[in-house]
C-alpha positions as CSV (number, residue, x, y, z in Angstrom):
1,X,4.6,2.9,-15.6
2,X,5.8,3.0,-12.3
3,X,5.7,6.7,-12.0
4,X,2.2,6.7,-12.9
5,X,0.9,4.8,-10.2
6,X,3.2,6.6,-7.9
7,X,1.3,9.9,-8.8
8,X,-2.2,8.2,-8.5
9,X,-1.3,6.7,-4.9
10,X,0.1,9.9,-3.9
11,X,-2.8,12.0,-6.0
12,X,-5.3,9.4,-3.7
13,X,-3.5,10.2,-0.5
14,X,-3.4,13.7,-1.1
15,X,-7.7,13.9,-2.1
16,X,-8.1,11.7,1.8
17,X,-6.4,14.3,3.7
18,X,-7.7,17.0,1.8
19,X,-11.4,15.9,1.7
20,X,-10.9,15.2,5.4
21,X,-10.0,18.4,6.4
22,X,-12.9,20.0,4.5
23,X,-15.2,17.8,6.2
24,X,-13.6,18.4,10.2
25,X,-14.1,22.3,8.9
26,X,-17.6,22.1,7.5
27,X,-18.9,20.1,10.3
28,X,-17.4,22.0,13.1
29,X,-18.7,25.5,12.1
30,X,-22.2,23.2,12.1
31,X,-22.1,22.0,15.6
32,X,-21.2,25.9,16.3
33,X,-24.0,27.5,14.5
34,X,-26.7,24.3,15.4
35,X,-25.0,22.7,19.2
36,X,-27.1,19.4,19.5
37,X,-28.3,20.7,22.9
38,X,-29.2,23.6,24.4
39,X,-30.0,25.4,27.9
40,X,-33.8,23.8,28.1
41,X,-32.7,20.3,26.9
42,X,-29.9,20.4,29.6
43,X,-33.0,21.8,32.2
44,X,-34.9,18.8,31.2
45,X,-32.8,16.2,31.3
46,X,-31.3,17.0,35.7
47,X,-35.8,18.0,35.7
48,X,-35.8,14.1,34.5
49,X,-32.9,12.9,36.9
50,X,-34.8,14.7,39.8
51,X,-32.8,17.4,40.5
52,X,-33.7,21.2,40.4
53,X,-31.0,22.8,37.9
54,X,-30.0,26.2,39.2
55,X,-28.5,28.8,36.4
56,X,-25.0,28.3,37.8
57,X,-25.5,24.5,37.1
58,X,-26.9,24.8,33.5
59,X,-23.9,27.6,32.4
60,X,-21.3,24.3,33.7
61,X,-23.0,21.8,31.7
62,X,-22.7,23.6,28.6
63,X,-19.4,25.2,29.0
64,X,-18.7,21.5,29.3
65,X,-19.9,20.8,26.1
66,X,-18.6,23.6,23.8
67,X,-15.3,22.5,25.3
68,X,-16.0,19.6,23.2
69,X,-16.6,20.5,20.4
């Protein structure tokens, strides 16, 4: 009796990790292939703060953001 529920709690624990790991994976190699912003969202948004982005500006801001992810 006791054995069995030691092999479902450890079976349980097991499938968490397991399912999380599959999840950090799957959704990392999505932000890779799809990044939630890009070069002319970054453009926009210092256009919107009122400052003229230069190139040099825009390549910082999103090696900034792939470092994060």
């Amino acid at each position: 009796m006791l054995h069995d529920i030691l092999l479902v709690v450890v079976g349980l624990i097991i499938g968490i990790v397991v399912g999380f790991l599959i999840s950090r994976h799957i959704t990392k190699k999505y932000m890779k292939k799809n990044p939630p912003i890009n070069e002319e969202m970054i453009k926009a948004l210092m256009t919107q703060m009122g400052r003229k982005p230069s190139q040099k500006q825009v390549n910082q801001m999103m090696k900034s953001m792939q470092k994060y992810m």
